[in-house]
MARBA-3410 file (N, C-alpha, C, O; in Angstrom, 1 decimal):
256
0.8,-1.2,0.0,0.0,0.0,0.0,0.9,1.3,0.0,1.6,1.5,0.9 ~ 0.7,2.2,-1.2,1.6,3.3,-1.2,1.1,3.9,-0.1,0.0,3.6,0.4 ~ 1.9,5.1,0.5,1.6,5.8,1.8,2.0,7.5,1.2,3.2,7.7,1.0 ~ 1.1,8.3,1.1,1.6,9.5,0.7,1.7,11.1,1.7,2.0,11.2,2.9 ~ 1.5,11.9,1.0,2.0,12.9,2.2,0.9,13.0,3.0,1.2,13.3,4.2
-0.5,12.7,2.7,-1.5,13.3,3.8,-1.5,11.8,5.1,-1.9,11.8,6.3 ~ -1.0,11.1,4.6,-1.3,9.5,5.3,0.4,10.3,6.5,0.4,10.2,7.7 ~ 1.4,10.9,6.0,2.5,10.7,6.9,2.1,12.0,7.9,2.1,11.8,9.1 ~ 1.8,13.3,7.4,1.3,14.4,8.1,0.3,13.9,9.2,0.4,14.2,10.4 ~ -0.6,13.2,8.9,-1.5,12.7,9.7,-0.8,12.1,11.0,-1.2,12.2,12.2
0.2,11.4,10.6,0.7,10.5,11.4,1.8,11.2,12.6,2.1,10.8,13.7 ~ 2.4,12.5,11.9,2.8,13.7,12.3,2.2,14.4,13.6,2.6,14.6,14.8 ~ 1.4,14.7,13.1,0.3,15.4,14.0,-0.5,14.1,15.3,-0.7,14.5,16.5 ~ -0.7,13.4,15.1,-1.2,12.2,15.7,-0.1,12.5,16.7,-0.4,12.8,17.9 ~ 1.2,12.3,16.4,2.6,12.3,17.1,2.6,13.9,18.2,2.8,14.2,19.3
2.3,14.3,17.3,2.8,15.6,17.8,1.8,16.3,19.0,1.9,17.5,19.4 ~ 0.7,15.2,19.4,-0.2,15.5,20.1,0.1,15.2,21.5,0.1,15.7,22.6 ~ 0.6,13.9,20.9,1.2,12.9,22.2,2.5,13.7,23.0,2.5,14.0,24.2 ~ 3.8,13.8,22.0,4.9,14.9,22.4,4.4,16.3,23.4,5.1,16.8,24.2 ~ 3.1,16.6,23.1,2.5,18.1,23.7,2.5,17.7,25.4,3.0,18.2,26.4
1.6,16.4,25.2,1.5,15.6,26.5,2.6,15.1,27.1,2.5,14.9,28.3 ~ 3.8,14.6,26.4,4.9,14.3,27.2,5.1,15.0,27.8,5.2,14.9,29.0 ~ 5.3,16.4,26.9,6.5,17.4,27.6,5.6,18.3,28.4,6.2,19.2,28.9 ~ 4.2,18.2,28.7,3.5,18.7,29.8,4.3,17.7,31.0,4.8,18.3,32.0 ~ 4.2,16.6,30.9,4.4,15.8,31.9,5.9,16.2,32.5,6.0,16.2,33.7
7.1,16.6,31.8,8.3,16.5,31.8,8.3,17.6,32.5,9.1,17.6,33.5 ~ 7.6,18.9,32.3,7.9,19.9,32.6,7.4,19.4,34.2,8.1,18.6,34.8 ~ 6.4,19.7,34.7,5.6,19.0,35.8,6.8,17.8,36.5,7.1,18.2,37.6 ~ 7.3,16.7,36.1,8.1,15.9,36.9,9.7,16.5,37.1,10.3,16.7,38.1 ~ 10.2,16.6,35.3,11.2,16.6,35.7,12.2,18.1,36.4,13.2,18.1,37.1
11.0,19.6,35.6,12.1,20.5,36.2,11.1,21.5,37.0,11.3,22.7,37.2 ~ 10.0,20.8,37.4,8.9,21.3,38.7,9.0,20.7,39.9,9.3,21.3,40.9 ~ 8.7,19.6,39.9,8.1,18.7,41.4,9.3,18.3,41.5,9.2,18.0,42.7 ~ 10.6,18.1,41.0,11.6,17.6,41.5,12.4,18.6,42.3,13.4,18.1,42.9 ~ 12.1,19.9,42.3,12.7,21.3,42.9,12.1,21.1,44.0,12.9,21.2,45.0
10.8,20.8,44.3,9.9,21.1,45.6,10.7,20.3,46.5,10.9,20.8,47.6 ~ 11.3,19.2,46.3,11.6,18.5,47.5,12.7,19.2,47.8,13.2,18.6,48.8 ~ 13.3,20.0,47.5,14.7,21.2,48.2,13.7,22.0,49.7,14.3,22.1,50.7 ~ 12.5,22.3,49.6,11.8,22.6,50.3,11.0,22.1,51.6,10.6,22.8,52.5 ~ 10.9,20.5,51.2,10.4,19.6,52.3,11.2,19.0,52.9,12.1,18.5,52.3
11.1,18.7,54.8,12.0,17.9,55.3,12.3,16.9,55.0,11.3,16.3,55.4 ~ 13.0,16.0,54.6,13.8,14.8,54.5,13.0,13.6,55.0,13.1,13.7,56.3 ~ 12.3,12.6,54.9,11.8,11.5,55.6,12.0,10.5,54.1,12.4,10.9,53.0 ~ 11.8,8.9,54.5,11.4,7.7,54.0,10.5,7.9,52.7,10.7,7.5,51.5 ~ 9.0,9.0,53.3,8.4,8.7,52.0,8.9,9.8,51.2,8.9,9.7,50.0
9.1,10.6,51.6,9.6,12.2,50.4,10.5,11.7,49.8,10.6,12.3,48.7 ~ 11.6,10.4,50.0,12.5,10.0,49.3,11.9,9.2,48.3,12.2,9.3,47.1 ~ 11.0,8.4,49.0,10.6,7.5,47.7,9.9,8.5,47.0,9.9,8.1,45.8 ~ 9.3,9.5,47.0,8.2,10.2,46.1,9.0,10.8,45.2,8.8,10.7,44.0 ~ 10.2,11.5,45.9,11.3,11.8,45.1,12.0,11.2,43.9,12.6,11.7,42.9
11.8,9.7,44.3,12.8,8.8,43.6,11.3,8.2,42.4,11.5,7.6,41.3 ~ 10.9,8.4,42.6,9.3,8.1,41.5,9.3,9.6,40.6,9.2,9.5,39.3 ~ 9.3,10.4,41.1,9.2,11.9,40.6,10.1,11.6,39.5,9.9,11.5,38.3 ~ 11.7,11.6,40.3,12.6,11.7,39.3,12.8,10.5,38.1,13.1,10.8,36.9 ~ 12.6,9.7,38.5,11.9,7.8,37.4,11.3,8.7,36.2,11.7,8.8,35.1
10.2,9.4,37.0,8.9,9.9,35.7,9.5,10.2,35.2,10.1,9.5,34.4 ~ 9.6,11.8,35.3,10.7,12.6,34.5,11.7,12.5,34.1,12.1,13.6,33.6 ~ 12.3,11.8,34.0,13.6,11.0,32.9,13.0,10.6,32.2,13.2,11.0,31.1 ~ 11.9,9.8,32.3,11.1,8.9,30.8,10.3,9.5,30.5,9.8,9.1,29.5 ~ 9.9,10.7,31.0,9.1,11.5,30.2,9.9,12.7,29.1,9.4,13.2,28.1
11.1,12.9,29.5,11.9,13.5,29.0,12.9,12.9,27.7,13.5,13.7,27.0 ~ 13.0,11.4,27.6,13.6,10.4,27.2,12.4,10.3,26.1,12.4,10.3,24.9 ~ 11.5,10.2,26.7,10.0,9.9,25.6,9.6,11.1,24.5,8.9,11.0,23.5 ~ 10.5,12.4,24.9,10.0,13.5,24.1,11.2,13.8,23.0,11.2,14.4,22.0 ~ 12.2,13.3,23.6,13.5,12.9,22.4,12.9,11.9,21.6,13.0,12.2,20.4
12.3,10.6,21.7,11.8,9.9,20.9,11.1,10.3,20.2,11.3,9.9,19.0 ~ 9.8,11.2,20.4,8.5,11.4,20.1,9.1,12.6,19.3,8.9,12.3,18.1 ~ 9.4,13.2,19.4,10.5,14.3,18.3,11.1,14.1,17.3,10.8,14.5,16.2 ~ 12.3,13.1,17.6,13.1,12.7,16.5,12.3,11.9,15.5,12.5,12.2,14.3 ~ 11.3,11.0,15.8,10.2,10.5,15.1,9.5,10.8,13.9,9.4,10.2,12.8
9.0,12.3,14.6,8.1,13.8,14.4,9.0,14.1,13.4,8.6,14.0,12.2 ~ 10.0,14.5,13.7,11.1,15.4,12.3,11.0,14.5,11.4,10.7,15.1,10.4 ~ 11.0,13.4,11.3,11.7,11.8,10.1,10.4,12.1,9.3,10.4,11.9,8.1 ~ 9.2,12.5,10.0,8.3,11.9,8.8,8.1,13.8,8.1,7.7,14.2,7.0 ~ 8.5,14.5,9.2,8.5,16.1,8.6,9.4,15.8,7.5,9.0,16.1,6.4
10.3,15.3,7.4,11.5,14.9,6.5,11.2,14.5,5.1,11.7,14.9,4.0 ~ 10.0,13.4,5.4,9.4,12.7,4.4,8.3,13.0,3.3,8.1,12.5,2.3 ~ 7.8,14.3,4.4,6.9,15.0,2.9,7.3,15.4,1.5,8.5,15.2,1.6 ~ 7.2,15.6,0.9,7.7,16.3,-0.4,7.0,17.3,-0.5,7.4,18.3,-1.1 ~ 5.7,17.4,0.1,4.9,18.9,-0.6,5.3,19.8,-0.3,5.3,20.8,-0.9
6.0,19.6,0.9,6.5,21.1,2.0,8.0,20.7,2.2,8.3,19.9,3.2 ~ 9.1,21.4,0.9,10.4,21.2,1.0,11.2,22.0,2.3,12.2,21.5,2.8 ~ 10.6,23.1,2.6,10.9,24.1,3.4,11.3,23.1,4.7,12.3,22.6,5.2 ~ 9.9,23.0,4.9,9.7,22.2,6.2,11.0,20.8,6.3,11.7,20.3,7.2 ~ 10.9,20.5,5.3,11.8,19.0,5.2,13.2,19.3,5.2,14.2,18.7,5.3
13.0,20.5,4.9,15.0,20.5,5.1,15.0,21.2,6.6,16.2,21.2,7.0 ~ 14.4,21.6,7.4,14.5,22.0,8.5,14.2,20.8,9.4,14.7,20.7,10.5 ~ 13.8,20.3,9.2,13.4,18.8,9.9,14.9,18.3,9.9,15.6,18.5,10.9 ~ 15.5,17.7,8.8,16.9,17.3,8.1,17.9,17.7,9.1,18.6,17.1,9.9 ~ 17.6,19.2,8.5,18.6,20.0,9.6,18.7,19.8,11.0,19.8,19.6,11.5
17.6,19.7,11.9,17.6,19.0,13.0,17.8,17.7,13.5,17.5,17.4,14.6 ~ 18.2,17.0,12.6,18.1,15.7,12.8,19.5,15.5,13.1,20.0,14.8,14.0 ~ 20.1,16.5,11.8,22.1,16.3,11.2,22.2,16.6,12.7,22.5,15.7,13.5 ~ 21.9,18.0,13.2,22.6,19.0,14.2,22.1,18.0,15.7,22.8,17.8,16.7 ~ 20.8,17.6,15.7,21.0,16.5,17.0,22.1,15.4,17.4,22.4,14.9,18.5
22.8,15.1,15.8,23.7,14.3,16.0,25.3,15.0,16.4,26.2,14.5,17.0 ~ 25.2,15.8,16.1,26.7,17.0,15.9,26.1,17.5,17.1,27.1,17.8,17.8 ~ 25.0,17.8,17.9,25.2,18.2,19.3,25.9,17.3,20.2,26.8,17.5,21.0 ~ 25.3,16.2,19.8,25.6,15.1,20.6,27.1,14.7,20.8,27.6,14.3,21.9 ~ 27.6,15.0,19.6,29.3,14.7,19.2,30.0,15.8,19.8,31.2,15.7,20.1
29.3,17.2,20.1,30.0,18.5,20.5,30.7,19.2,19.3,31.9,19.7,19.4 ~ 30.2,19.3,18.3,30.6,20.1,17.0,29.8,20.9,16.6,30.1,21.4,15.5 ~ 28.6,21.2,17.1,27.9,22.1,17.1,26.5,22.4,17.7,25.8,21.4,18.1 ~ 26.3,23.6,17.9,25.1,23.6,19.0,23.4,23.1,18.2,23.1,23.3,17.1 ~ 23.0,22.8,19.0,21.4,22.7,18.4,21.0,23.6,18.5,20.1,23.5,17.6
20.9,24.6,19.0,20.2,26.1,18.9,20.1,26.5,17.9,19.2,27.4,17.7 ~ 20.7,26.2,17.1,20.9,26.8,15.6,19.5,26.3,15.0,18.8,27.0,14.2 ~ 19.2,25.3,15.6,17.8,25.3,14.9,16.7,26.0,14.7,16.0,26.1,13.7 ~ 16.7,26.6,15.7,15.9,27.4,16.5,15.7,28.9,15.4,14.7,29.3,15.0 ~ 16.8,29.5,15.3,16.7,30.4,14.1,16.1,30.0,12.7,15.6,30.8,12.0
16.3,28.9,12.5,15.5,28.2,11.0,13.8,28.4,11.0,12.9,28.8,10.4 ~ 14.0,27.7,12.3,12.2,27.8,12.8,11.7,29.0,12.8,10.7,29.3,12.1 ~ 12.4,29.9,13.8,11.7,31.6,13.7,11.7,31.6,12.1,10.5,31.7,11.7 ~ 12.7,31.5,11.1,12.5,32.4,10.2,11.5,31.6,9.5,10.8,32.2,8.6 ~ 11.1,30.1,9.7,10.2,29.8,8.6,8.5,30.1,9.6,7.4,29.8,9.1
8.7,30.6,10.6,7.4,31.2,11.3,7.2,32.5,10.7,6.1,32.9,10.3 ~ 8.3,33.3,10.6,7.5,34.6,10.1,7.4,34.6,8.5,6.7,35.5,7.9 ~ 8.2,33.5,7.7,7.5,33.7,6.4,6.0,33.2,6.0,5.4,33.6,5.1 ~ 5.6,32.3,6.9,4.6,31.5,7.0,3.6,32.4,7.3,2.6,32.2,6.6 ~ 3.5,33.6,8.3,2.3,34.4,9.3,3.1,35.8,9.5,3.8,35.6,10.5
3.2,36.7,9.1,3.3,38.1,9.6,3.1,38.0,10.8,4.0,38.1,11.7 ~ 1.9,37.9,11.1,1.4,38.3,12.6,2.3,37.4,13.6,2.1,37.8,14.7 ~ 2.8,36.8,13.5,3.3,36.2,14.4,4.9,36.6,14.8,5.6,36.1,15.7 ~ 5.3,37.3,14.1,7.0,38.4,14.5,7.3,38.2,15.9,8.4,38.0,16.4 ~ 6.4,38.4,16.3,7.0,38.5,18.1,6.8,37.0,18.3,7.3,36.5,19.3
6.2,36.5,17.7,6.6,34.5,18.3,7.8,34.7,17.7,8.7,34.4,18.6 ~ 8.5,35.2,16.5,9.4,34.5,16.1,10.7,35.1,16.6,11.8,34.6,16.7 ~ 10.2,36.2,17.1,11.9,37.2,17.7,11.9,36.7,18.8,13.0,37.0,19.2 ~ 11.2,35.8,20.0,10.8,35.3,21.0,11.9,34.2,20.6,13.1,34.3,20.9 ~ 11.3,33.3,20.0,12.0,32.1,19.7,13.6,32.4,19.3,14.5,31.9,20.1
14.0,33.0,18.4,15.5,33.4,18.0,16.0,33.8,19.3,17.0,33.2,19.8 ~ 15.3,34.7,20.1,16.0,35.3,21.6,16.4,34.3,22.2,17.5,34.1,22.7 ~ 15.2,33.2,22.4,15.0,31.9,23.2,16.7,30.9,22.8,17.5,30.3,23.5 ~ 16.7,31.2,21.5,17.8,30.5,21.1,19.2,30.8,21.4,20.1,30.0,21.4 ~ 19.6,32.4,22.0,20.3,33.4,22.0,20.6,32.5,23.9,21.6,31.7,24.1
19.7,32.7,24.7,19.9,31.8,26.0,20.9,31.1,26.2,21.7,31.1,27.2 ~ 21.0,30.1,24.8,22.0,29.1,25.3,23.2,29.3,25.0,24.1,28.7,25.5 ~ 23.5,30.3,24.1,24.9,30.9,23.7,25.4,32.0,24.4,26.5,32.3,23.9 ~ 25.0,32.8,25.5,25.2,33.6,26.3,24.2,33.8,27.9,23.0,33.5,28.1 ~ 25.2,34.5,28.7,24.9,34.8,30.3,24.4,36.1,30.5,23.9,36.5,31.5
24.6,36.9,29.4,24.1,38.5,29.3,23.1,38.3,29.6,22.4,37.5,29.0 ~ 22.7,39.3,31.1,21.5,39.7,31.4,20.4,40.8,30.5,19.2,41.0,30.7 ~ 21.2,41.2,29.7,19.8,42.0,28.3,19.2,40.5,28.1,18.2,40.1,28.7 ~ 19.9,39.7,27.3,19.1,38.8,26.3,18.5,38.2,27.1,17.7,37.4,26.6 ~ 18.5,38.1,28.4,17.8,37.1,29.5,16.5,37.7,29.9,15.6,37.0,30.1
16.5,38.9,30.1,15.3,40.4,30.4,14.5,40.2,28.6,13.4,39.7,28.2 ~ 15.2,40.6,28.2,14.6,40.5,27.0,13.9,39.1,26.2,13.4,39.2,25.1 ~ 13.9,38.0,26.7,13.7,36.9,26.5,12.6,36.3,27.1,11.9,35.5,26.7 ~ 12.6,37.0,28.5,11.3,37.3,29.1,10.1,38.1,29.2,9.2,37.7,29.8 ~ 10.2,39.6,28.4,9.3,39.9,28.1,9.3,39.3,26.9,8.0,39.2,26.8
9.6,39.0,25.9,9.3,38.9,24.7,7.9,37.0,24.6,6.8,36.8,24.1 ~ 8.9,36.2,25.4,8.4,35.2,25.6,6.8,35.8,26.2,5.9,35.4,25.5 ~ 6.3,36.8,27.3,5.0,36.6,27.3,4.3,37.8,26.3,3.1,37.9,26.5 ~ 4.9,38.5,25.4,4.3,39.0,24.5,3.8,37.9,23.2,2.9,38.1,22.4 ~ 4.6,36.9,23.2,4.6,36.1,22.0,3.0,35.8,21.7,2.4,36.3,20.7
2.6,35.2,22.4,0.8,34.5,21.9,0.0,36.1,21.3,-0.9,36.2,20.4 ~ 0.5,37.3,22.0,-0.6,38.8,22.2,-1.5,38.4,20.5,-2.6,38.1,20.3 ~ -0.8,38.6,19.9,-1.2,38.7,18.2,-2.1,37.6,17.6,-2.7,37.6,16.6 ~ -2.0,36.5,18.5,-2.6,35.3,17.9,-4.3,35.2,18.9,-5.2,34.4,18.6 ~ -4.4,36.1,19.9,-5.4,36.2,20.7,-6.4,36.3,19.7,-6.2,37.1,18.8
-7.7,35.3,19.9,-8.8,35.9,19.5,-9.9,35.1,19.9,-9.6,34.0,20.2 ~ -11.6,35.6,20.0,-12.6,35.6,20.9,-12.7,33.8,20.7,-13.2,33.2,21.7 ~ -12.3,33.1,19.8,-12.4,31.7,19.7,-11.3,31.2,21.2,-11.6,30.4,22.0 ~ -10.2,31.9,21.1,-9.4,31.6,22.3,-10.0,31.5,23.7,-9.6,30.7,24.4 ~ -10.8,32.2,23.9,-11.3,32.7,25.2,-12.0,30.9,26.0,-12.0,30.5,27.2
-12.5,30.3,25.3,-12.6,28.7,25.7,-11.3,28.2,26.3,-11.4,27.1,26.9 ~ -9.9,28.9,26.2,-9.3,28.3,26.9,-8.7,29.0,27.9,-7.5,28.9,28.0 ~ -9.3,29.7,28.8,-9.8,30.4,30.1,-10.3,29.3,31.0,-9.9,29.4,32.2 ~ -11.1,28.2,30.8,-11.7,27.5,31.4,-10.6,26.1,31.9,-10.9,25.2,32.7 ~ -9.5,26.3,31.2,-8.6,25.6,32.1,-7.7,26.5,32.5,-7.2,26.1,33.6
-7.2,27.7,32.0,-5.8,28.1,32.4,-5.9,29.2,33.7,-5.1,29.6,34.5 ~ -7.3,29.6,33.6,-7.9,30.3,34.8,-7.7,29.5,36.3,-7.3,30.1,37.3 ~ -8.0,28.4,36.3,-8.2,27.8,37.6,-6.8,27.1,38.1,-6.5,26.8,39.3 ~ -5.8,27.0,36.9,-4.4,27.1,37.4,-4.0,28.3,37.4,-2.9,28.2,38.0 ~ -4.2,29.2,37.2,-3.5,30.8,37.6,-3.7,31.3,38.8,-3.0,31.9,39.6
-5.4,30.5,38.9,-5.7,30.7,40.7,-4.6,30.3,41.8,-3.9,31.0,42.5 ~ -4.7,28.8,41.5,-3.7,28.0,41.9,-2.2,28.5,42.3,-1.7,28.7,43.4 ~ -1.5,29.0,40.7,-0.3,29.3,40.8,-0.2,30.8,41.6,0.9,31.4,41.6 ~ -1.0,31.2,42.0,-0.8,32.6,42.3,-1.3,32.6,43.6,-1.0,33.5,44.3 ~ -2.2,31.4,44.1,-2.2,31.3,45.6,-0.9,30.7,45.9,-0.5,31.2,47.0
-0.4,30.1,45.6,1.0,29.1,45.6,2.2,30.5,46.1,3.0,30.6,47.1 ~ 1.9,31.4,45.0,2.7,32.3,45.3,3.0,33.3,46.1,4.1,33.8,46.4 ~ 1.6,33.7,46.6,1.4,34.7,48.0,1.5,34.0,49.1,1.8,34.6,50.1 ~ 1.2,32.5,49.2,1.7,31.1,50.3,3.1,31.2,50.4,3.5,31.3,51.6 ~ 4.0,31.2,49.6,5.6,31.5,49.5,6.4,32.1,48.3,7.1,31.4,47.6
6.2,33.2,48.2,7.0,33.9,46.8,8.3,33.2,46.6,8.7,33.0,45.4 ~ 8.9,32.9,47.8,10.3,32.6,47.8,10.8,31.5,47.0,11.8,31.4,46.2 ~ 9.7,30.7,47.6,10.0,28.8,47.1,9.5,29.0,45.6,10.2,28.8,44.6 ~ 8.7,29.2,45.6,7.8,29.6,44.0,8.9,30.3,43.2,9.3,29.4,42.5 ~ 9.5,31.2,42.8,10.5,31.9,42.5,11.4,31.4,42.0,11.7,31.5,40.8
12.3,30.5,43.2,13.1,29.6,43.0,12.9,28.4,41.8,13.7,28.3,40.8 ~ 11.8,27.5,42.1,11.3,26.6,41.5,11.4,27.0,39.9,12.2,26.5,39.0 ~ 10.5,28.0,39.9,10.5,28.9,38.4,11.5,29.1,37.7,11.8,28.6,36.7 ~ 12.3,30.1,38.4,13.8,30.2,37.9,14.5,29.0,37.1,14.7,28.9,35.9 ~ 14.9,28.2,38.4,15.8,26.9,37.8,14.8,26.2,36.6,15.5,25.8,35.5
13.3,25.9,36.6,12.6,25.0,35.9,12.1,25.2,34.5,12.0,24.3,33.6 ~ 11.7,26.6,34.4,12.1,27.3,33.5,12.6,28.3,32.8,12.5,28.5,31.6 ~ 13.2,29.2,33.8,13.9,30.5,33.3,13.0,31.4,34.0,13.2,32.5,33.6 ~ 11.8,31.3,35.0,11.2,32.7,34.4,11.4,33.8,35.7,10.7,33.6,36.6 ~ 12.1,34.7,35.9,12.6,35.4,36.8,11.4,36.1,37.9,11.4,36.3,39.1
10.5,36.3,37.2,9.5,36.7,38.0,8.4,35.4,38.3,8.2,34.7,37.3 ~ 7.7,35.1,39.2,6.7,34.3,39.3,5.5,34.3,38.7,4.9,33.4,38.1 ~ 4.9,36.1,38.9,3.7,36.2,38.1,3.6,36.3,36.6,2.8,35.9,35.8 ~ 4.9,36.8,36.5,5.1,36.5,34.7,4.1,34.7,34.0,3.6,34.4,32.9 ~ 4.0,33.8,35.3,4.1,32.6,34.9,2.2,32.5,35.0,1.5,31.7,34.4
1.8,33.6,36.0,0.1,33.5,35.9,-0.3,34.2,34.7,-1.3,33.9,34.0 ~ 0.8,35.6,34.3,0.7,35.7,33.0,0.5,35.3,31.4,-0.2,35.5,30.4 ~ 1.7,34.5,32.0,1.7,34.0,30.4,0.6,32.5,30.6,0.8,31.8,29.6 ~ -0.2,32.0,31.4,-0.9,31.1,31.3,-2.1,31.7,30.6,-2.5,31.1,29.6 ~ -2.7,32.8,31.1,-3.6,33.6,30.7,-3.3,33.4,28.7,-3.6,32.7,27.8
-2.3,34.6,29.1,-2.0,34.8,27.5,-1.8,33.8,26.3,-2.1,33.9,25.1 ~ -1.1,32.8,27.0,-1.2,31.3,25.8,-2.4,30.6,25.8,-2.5,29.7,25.0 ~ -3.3,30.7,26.5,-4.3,30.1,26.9,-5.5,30.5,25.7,-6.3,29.8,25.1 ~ -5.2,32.2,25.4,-6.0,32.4,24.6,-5.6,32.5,22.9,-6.3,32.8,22.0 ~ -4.5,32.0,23.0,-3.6,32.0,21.5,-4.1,30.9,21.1,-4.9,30.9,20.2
-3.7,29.2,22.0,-4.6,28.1,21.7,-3.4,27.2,20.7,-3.7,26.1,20.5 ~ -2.1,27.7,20.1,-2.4,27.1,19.3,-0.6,25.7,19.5,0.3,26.2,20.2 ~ -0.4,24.7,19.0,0.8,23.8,19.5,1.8,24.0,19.8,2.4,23.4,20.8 ~ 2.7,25.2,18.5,3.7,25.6,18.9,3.9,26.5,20.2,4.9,26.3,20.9 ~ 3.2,27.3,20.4,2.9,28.3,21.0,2.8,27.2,22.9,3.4,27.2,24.0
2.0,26.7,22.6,2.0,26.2,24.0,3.3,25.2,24.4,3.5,24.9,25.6 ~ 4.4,24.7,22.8,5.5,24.0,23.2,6.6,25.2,23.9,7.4,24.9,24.8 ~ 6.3,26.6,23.5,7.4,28.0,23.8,7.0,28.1,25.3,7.8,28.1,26.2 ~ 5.4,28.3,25.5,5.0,28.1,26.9,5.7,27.5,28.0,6.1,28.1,29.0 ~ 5.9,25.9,27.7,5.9,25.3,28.4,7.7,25.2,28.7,8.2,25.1,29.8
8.7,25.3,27.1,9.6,25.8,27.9,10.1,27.2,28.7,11.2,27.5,29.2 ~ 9.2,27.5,28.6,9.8,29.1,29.4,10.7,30.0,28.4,11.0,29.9,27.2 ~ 11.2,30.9,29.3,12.1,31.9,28.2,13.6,31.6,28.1,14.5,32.2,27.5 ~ 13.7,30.4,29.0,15.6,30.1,28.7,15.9,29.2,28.1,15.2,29.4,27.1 ~ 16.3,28.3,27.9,16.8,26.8,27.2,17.3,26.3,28.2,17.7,27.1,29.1
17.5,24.9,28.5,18.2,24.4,29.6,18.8,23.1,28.9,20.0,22.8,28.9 ~ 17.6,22.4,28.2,18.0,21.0,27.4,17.7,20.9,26.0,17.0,21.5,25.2 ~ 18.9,19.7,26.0,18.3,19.5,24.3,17.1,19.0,23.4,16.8,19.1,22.2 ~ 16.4,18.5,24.6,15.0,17.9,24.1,14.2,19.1,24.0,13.1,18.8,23.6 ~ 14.4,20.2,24.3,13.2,21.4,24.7,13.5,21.8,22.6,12.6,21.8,21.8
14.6,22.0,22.4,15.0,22.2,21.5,14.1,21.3,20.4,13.3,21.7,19.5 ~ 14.3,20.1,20.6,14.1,18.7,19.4,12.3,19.2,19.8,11.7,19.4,18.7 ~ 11.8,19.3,20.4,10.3,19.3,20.7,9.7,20.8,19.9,8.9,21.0,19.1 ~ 10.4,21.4,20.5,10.0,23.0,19.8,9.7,22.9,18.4,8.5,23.2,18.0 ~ 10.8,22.3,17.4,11.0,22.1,16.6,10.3,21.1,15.7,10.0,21.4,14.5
9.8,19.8,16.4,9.1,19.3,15.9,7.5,19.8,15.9,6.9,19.9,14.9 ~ 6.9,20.3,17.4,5.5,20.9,17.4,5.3,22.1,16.1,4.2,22.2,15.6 ~ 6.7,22.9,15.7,6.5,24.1,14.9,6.1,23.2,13.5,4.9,23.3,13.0 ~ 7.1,22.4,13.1,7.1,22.3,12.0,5.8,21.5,11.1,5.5,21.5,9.9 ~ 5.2,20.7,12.8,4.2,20.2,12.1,2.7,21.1,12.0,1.7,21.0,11.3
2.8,22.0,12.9,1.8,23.2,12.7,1.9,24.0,11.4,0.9,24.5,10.9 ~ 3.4,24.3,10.8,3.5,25.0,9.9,3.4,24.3,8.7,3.6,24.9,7.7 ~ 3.2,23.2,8.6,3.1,22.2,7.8,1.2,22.3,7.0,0.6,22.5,6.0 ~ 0.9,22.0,8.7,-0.6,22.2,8.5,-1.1,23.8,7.9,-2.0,23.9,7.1 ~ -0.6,24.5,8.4,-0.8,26.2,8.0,-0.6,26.6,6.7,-1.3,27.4,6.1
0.7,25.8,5.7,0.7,25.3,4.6,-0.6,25.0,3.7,-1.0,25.7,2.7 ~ -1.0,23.6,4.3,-1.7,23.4,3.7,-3.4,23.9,3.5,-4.2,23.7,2.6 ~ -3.4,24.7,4.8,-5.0,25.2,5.0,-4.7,26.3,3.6,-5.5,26.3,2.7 ~ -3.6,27.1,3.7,-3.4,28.2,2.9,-3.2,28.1,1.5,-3.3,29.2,0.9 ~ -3.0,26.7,0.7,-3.0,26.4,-0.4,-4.4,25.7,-0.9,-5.1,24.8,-0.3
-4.5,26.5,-2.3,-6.6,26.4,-2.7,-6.5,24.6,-3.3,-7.5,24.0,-3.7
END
């Protein structure tokens, strides 16, 4: 049975749903709940919870390098969308040359902004967000780090609209949450933030739930969920694959 581009996109997207869910989970085990226990006293069960915490999040982090590299192979595989397939390619080469230490994966990251803003005007500030985001891992300068943070919760602003507002009804009752969390202990919350995802302020983080909440859309909630710094390579390989299969699809809605 031949298998053509709409049979592998499908299969893409299928993937790329699951990846959304890993790396919810990863973010949550591996660079959230595993911080909290710096905060609780030491006992028998906090270790074992600890030692389950940290289990999860290795395989959930392990699972989104799979679910990624995957994601790129069949991005790779389209023919209709050459753009996309050489950026897929490219991430695939440069995951290996990261690996070897001959070159950074970040570099991907610029391919993607640029094929986001030829793809959507309106979306410029996702894409100067993302390029910044990429900027993180190649420098300690406190501009690009300030700057990487506001830009990160301006990113969704432009994609807001009244269809968005349906996702208020989940990201509202975690903002409650995260912002009772935070007047309970600015301190510990802060901390957690910082190391887990970069974000220097806490409320920035009730912020930007709001704000992505009403954008709605995969890439967008993959930039979310890494925050505004880089820390791993998988944040990279995931970004990368959620973009390309969104822009894949954006592709296609936009050709008659």
């Amino acid at each position: 049975m031949e298998v053509n581009d709409e049979d592998i996109y499908r299969g893409a997207k299928a993937l790329s749903t699951a990846l959304l869910a890993t790396y919810v989970v990863e973010l949550l085990f591996n660079r959230i709940l595993i911080r909290i226990w710096i905060f609780i006293p030491s006992s028998s069960v906090t270790r074992l919870l600890a030692e389950i915490v940290s289990k999860t999040g290795l395989f959930a982090l392990n699972l989104s390098v799979v679910l990624g590299l995957v994601i790129l192979g069949l991005i790779a595989a389209i023919r209709r969308d050459i753009v996309a397939a050489v950026i897929a390619i490219a991430t695939l080469v440069l995951s290996i040359a990261d690996y070897l230490g001959v070159i950074r994966l970040s570099w991907v990251l610029f391919l993607v902004a640029g094929l986001i803003l030829v793809r959507d005007k309106r979306r410029v500030a996702e894409a100067v967000a993302l390029a910044v985001l990429a900027l993180t891992s190649f420098t300690s300068s406190l501009l690009v780090a300030y700057l990487s943070q506001i830009l990160w919760l301006l990113a969704p602003i432009p994609l807001v609209t009244r269809k968005g507002v349906k996702g208020l009804r989940w990201s509202i009752p975690i903002s409650a949450l995260v912002a009772g969390l935070i007047l309970l202990n600015t301190y510990a919350v802060s901390q957690i933030l910082t190391f887990g995802m970069g974000i220097l302020n806490p409320w920035f983080l009730v912020a930007g739930l709001i704000a992505y909440s009403l954008a709605g859309r995969p890439g967008l909630y993959g930039l979310f969920l890494t925050g505004p710094r880089l820390q791993l390579s998988n944040q990279i390989i995931t970004l990368a694959a959620l973009y390309l299969v969104e822009m894949n699809k954006a592709r296609r809605v936009a050709e008659p």
